[in-house]
TORGU-495962 format. One record per residue (C-alpha): residue number from 1; x, y, z. Coordinates in nm, 3 decimals. Layout:
N
[r NUM [X Y Z]]
...
END
This chain:
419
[r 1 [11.386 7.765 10.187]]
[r 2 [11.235 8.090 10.010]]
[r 3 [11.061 8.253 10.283]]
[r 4 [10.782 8.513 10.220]]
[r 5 [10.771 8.881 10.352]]
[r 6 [10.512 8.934 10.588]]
[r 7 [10.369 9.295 10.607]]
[r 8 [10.090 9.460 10.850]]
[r 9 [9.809 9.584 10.684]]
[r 10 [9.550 9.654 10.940]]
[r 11 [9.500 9.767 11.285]]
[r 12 [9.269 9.730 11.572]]
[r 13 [9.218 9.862 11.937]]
[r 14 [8.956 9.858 12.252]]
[r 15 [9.194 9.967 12.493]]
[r 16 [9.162 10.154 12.856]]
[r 17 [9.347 10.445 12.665]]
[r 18 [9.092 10.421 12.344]]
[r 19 [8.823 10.261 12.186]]
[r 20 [8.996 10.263 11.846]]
[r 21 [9.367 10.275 11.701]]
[r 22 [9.333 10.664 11.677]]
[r 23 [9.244 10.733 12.051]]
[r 24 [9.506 10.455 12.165]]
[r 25 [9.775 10.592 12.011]]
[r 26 [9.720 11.000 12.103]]
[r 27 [9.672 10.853 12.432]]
[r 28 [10.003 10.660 12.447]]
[r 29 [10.192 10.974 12.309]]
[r 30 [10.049 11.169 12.556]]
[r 31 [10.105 10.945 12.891]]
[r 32 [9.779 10.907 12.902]]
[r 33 [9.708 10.695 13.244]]
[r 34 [9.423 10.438 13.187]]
[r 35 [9.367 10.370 13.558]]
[r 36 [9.084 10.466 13.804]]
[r 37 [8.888 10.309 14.059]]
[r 38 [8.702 9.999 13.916]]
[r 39 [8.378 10.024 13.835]]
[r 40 [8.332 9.630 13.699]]
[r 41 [8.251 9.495 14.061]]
[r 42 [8.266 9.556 14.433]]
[r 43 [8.598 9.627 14.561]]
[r 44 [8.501 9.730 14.917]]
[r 45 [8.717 9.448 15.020]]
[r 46 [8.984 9.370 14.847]]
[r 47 [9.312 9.505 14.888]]
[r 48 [9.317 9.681 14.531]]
[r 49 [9.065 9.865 14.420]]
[r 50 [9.167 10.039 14.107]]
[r 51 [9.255 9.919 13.730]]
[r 52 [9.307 9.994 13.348]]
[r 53 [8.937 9.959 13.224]]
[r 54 [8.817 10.014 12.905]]
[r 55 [8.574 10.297 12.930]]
[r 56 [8.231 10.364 12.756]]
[r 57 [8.209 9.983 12.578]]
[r 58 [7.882 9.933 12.510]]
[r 59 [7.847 9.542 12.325]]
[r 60 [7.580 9.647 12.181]]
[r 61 [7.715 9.905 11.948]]
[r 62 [7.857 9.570 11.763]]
[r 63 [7.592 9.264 11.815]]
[r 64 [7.249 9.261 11.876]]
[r 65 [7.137 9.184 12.192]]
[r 66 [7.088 8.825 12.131]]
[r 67 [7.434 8.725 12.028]]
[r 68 [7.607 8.950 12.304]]
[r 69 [7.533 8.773 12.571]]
[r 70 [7.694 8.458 12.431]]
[r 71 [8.013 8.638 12.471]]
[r 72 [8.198 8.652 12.745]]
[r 73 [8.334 9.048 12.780]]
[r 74 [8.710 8.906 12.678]]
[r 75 [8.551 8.791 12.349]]
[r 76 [8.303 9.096 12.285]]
[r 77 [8.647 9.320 12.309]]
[r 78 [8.843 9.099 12.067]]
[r 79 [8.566 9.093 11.833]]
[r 80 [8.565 9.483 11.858]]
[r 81 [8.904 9.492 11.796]]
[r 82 [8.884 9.204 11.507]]
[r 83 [8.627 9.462 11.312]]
[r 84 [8.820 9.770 11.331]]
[r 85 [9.111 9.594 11.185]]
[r 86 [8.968 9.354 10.917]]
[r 87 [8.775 9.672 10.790]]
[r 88 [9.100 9.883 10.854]]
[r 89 [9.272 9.642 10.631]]
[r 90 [9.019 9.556 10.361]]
[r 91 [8.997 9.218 10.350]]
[r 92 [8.641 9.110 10.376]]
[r 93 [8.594 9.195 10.054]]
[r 94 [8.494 8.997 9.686]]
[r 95 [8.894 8.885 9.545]]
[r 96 [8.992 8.784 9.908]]
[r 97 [9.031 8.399 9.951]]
[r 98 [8.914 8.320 10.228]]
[r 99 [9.017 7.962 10.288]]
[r 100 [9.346 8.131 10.299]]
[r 101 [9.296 8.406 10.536]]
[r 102 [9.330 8.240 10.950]]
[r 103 [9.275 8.372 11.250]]
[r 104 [9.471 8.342 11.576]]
[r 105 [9.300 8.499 11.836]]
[r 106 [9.457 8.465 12.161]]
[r 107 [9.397 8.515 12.597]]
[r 108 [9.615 8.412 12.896]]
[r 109 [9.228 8.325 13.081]]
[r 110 [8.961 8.361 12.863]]
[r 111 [8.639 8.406 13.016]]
[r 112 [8.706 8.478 13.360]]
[r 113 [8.389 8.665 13.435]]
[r 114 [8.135 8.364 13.309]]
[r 115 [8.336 8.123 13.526]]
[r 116 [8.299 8.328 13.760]]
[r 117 [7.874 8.422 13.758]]
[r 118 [7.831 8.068 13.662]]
[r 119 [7.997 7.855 13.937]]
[r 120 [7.881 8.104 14.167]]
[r 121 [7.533 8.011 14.124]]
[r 122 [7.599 7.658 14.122]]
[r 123 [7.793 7.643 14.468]]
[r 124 [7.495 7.892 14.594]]
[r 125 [7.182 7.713 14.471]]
[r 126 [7.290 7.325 14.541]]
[r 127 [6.953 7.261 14.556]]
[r 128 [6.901 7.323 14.205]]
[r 129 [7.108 7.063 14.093]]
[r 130 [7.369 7.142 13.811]]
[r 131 [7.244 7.462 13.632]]
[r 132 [7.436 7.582 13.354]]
[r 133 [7.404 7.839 13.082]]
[r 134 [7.432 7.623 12.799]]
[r 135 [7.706 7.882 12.655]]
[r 136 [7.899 7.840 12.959]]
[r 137 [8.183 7.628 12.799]]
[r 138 [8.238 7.834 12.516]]
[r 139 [8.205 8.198 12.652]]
[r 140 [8.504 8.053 12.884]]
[r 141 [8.749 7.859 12.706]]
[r 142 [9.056 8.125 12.583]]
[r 143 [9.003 8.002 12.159]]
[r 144 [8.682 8.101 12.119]]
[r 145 [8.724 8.441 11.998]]
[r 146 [8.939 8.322 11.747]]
[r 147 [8.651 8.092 11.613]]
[r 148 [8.370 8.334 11.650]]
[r 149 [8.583 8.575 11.445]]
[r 150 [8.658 8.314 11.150]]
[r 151 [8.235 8.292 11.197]]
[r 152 [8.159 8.590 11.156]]
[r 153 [8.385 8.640 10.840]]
[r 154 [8.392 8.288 10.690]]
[r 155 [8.778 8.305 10.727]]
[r 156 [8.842 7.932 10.707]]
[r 157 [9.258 7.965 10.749]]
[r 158 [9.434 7.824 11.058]]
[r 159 [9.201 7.909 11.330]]
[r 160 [9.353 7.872 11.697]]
[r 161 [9.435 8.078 12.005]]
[r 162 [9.758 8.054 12.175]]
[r 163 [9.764 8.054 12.594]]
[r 164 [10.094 8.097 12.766]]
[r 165 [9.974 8.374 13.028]]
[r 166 [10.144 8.725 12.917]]
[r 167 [10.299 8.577 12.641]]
[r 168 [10.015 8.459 12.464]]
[r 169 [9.953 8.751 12.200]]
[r 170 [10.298 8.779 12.068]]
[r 171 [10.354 8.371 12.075]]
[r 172 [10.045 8.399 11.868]]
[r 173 [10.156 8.674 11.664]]
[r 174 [10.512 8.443 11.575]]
[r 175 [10.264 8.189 11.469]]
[r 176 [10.068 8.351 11.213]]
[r 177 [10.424 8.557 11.095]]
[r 178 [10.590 8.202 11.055]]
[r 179 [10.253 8.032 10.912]]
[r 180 [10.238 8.339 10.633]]
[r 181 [10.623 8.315 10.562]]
[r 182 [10.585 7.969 10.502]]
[r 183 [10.311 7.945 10.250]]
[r 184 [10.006 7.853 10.449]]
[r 185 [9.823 8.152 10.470]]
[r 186 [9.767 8.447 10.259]]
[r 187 [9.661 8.653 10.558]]
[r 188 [9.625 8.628 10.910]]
[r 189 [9.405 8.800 11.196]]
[r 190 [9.627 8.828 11.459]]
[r 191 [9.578 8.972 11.834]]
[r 192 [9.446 8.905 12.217]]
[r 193 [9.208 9.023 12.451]]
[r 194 [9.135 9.012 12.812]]
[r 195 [8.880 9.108 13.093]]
[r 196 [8.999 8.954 13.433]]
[r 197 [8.890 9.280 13.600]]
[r 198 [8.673 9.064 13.835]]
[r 199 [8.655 8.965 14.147]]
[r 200 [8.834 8.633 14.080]]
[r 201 [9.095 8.834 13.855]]
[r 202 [9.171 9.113 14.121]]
[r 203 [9.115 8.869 14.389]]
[r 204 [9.382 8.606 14.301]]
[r 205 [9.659 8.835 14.186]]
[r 206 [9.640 9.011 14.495]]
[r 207 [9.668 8.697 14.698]]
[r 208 [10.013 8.652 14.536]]
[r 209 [10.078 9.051 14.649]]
[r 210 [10.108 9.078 14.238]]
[r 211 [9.906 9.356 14.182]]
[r 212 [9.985 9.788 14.350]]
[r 213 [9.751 9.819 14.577]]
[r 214 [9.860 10.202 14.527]]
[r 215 [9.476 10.325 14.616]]
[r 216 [9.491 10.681 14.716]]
[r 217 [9.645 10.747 14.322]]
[r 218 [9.556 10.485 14.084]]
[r 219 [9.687 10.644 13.757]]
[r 220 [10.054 10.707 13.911]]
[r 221 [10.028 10.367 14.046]]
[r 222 [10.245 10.168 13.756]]
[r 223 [10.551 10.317 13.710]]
[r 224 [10.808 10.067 13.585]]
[r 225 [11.157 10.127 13.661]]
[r 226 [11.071 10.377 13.976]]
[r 227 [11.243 10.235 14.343]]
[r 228 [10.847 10.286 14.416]]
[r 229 [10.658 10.032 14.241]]
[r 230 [10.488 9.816 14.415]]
[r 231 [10.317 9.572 14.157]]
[r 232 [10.133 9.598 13.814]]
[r 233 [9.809 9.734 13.747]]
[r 234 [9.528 9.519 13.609]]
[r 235 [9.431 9.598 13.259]]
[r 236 [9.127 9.496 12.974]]
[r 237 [9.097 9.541 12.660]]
[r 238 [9.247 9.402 12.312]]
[r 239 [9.422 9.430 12.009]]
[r 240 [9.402 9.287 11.657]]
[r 241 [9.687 9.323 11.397]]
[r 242 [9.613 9.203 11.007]]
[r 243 [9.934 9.025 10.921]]
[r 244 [9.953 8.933 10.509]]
[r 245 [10.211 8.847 10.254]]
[r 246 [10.374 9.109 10.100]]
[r 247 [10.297 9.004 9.743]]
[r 248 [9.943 8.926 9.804]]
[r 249 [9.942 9.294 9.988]]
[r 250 [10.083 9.458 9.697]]
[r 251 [9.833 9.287 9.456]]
[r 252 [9.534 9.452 9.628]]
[r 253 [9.732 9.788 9.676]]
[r 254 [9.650 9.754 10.056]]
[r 255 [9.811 10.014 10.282]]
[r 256 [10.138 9.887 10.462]]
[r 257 [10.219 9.966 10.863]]
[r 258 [10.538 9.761 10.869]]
[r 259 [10.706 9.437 10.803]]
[r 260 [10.724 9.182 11.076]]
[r 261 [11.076 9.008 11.019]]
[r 262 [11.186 8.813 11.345]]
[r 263 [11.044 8.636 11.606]]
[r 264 [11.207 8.435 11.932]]
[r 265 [11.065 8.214 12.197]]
[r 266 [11.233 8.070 12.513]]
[r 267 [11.159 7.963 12.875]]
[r 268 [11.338 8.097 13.203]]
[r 269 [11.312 7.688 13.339]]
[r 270 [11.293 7.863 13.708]]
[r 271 [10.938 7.946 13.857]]
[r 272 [10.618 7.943 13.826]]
[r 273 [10.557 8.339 13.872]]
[r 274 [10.891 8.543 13.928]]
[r 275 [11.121 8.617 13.627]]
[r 276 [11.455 8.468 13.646]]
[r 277 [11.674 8.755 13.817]]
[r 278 [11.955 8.756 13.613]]
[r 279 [11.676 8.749 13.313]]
[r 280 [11.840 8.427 13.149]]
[r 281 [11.526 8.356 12.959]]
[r 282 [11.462 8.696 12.853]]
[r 283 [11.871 8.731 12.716]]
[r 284 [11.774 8.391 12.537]]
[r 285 [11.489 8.506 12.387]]
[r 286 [11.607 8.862 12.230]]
[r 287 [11.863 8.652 12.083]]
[r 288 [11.710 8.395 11.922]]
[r 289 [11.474 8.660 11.772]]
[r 290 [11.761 8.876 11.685]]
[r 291 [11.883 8.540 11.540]]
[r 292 [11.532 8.468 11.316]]
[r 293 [11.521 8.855 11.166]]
[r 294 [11.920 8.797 11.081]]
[r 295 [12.018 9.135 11.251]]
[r 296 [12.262 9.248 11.495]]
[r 297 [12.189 9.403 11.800]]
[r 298 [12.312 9.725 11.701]]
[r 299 [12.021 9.755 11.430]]
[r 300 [11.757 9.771 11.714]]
[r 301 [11.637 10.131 11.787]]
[r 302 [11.370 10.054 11.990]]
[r 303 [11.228 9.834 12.255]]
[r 304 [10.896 9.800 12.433]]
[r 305 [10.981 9.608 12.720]]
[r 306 [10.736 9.354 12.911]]
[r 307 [10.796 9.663 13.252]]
[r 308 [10.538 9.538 13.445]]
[r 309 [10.625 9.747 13.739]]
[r 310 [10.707 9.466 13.965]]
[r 311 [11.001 9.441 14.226]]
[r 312 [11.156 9.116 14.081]]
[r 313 [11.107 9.189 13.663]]
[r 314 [11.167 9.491 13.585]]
[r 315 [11.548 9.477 13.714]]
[r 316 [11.567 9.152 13.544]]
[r 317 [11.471 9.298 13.198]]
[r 318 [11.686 9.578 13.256]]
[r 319 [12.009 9.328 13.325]]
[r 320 [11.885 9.156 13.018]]
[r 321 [11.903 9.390 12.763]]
[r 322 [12.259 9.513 12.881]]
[r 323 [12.326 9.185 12.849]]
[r 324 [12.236 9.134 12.461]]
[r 325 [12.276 9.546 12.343]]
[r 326 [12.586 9.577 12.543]]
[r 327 [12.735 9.921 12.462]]
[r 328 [12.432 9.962 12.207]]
[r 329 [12.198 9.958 12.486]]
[r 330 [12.282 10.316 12.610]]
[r 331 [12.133 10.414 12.260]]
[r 332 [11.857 10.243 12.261]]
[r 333 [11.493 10.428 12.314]]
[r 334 [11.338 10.186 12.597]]
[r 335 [10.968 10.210 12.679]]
[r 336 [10.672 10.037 12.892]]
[r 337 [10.362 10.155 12.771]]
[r 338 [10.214 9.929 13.071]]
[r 339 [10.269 10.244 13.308]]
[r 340 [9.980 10.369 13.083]]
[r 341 [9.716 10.094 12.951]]
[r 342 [9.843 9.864 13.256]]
[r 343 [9.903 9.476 13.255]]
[r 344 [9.638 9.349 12.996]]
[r 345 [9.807 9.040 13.041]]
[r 346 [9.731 8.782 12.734]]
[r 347 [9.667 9.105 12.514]]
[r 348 [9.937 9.251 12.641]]
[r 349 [10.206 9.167 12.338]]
[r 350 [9.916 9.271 12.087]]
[r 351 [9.886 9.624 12.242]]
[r 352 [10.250 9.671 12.290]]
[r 353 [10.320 9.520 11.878]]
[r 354 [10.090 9.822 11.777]]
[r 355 [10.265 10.036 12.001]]
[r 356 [10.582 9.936 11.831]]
[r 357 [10.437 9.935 11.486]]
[r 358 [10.283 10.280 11.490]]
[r 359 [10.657 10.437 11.673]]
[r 360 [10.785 10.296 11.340]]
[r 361 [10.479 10.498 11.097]]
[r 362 [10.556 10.801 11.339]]
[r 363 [10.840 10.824 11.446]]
[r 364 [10.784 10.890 11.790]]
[r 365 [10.839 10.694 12.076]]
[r 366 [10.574 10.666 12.377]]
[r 367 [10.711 10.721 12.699]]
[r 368 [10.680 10.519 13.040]]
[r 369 [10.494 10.727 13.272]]
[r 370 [10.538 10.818 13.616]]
[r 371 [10.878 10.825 13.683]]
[r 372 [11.013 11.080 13.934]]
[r 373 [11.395 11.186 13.926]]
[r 374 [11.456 11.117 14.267]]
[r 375 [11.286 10.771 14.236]]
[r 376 [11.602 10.531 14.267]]
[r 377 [11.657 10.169 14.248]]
[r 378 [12.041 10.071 14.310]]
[r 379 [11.916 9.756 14.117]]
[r 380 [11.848 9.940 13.739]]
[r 381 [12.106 10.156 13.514]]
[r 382 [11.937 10.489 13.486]]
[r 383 [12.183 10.550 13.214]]
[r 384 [11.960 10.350 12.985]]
[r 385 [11.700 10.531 12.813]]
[r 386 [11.339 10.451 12.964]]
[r 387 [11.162 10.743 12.752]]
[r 388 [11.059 10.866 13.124]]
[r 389 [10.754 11.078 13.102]]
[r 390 [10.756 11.248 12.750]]
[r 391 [10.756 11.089 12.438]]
[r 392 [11.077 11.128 12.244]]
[r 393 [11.095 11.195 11.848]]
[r 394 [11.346 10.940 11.693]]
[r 395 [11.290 10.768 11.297]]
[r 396 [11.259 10.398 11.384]]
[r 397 [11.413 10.207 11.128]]
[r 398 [11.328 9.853 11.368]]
[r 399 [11.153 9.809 11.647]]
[r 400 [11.118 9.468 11.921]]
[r 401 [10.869 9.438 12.128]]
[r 402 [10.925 9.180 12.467]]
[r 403 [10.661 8.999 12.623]]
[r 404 [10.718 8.732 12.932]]
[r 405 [10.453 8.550 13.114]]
[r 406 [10.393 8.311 13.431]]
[r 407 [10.518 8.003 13.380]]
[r 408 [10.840 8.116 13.257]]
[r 409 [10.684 8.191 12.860]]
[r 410 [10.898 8.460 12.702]]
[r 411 [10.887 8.587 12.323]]
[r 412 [10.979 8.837 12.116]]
[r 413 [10.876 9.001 11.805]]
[r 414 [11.069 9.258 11.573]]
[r 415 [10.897 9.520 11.313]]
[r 416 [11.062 9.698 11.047]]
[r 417 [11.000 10.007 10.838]]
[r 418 [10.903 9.875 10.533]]
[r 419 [11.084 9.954 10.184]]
END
């Protein structure tokens, strides 16, 4: 089969680093720490009381009054995301068709918050019988920003969201790169966005003793790879990528970030929550996407890893890519820009994509953050490159980006300098 190229054309961000693509990405260079004491909700107690929020978001800078609060705040950020990149991009514009251009727009919970408000005020106001916003259901359920967006642009493409918890942006970014490389699309808006800093967010991962409850300094708090680490830090936000044929991109003259070429899925089979410790499903995945773009390890020069700053993963990932690199790994430029935007779980692969994409426009590589020397795990090969603390200057030729979620979901995605 004669598959088509698939480019990236257009960029978007509202992220606790930046409100924009700019902002983001001077913030990532910079180890830029998105954390500080949440300001969403009550946290006087709960066991953490800091996150990655996005800062100075104000809905109504993008939809009146009346249409914001049909939104849940997971699907007023992707929205904000979707504009910035659709406009980045071009393509609402006359010449675009738009029963070819799709969106899919995806979120590991969707509307956490709504749930939330709205059985809260059921379970305290029995009396009043079954009370519920009548935008309840779809300010929850994780598709709908993926529908509002073909709304509000008349895109009338495959229109879906993808939900496999941390996994779900780049499982949805595979989709629209294989849907476009097939013939079924001419473009595709592709991203994820989420905003489970609330009480029932922060709550339940802390019940599973997921999340640092590092209080006394929030912004040193996720720092992947350090003996330290004590959990991941909750983050918001989301990220929209504008995926399109080459040809068709070349037609319009649009501006070209990169060329998607590979992507791999697989499952660990092993537990609901914890990575597999030897990272079996993480080897199997970086394979089979290394498989899909037709490379050999050795062509990789960079890798944004999932680094969560967990006990359990981030060993496992480590293991992993020895595993696949093998002597190549030692050469390698390694990175979790987590220890700076935090875990924004189901938008997590779109942020971390860009991240990739943009090392590949600049080449420059964003570092993980808060890493002291002296900070030692017997368990990880500090001969590896993690990027510690200051970005590093390298010309990324390819770049893969690793995302693995609860459940045992792991996928991978690859970007290339295009020529």
């Amino acid at each position: 089969m004669n598959l088509k190229r698939v480019v990236v054309t257009g960029l978007g961000a509202i992220t606790p680093i930046g409100n924009d693509v700019k902002t983001t990405w001077e913030s990532l260079v910079n180890g830029v720490s998105g954390a500080g004491p949440i300001t969403l909700f009550d946290t006087t107690n709960f066991k953490t009381k800091f996150a990655c929020e996005v800062k100075n978001f104000n809905p109504n800078d993008y939809f009146d009054r009346k249409e914001s609060r049909k939104l849940d705040r997971y699907a007023q950020l992707a929205i904000a995301a979707a504009k910035e990149s659709v406009e980045d991009a071009g393509i609402d514009q006359e010449g675009i068709n738009k029963k070819r251009v799709g969106v899919i727009f995806s979120s590991g919970i969707g509307g956490l918050t709504t749930f939330g408000q709205e059985v809260g005020f059921y379970y305290q106001h029995l009396d009043l019988g079954p009370k519920f916003n009548p935008f309840f259901i779809p300010k929850i359920i994780s598709d709908i920003s993926a529908g509002q967006i073909s709304i509000l642009y008349g895109f009338q493409g495959p229109n879906f969201g993808t939900v496999s918890a941390c996994a779900s942006s780049t499982n949805g970014a595979i989709s629209a790169f294989d849907l476009i490389r097939l013939g079924k699309a001419d473009v595709i808006v592709t991203g994820g966005a989420e905003a489970s800093i609330a009480p029932e967010g922060i709550g339940g991962f802390n019940s599973m003793n997921a999340l640092s409850t590092r209080n006394d300094s929030p912004e040193t708090a996720s720092r992947p790879f350090s003996a330290s680490r004590d959990g991941f830090v909750m983050g918001e936000g989301a990220v929209s990528m504008i995926f399109e044929e080459l040809e068709h991109a070349l037609a319009r003259g649009a501006k070209i970030y990169a060329e998607v070429i590979g992507g791999g899925e697989s499952a660990d089979a092993y537990h609901l929550t914890a990575s597999h410790p030897e990272g079996i499903g993480a080897i199997l995945v970086m394979h089979n996407s290394l498989a899909d773009a037709n490379l050999a390890p050795e062509a990789i020069d960079y890798i944004n890893v999932h680094g969560t700053s967990t006990p359990v993963g981030d060993p496992s990932e480590a293991k992993a890519i020895k595993e696949v690199f093998g002597e190549h790994a030692y050469k390698l430029n390694i990175s979790s820009t987590k220890s700076m935007t935090g875990h924004m779980l189901g938008a997590a692969g779109a942020v971390e994509s860009m991240a990739c994409i943009l090392s590949i426009k600049n080449g420059i590589i964003p570092p993980t953050i808060n890493h002291a020397p002296d900070d030692i795990d017997p368990e990880i090969d500090y001969n590896l490159n993690f990027t510690f603390n200051k970005a590093q200057k390298r010309d990324v030729q390819i770049a893969l980006s690793n995302t693995f979620g609860f459940g045992g979901h792991n996928a991978c995605i690859i970007f290339k300098k295009y020529s």
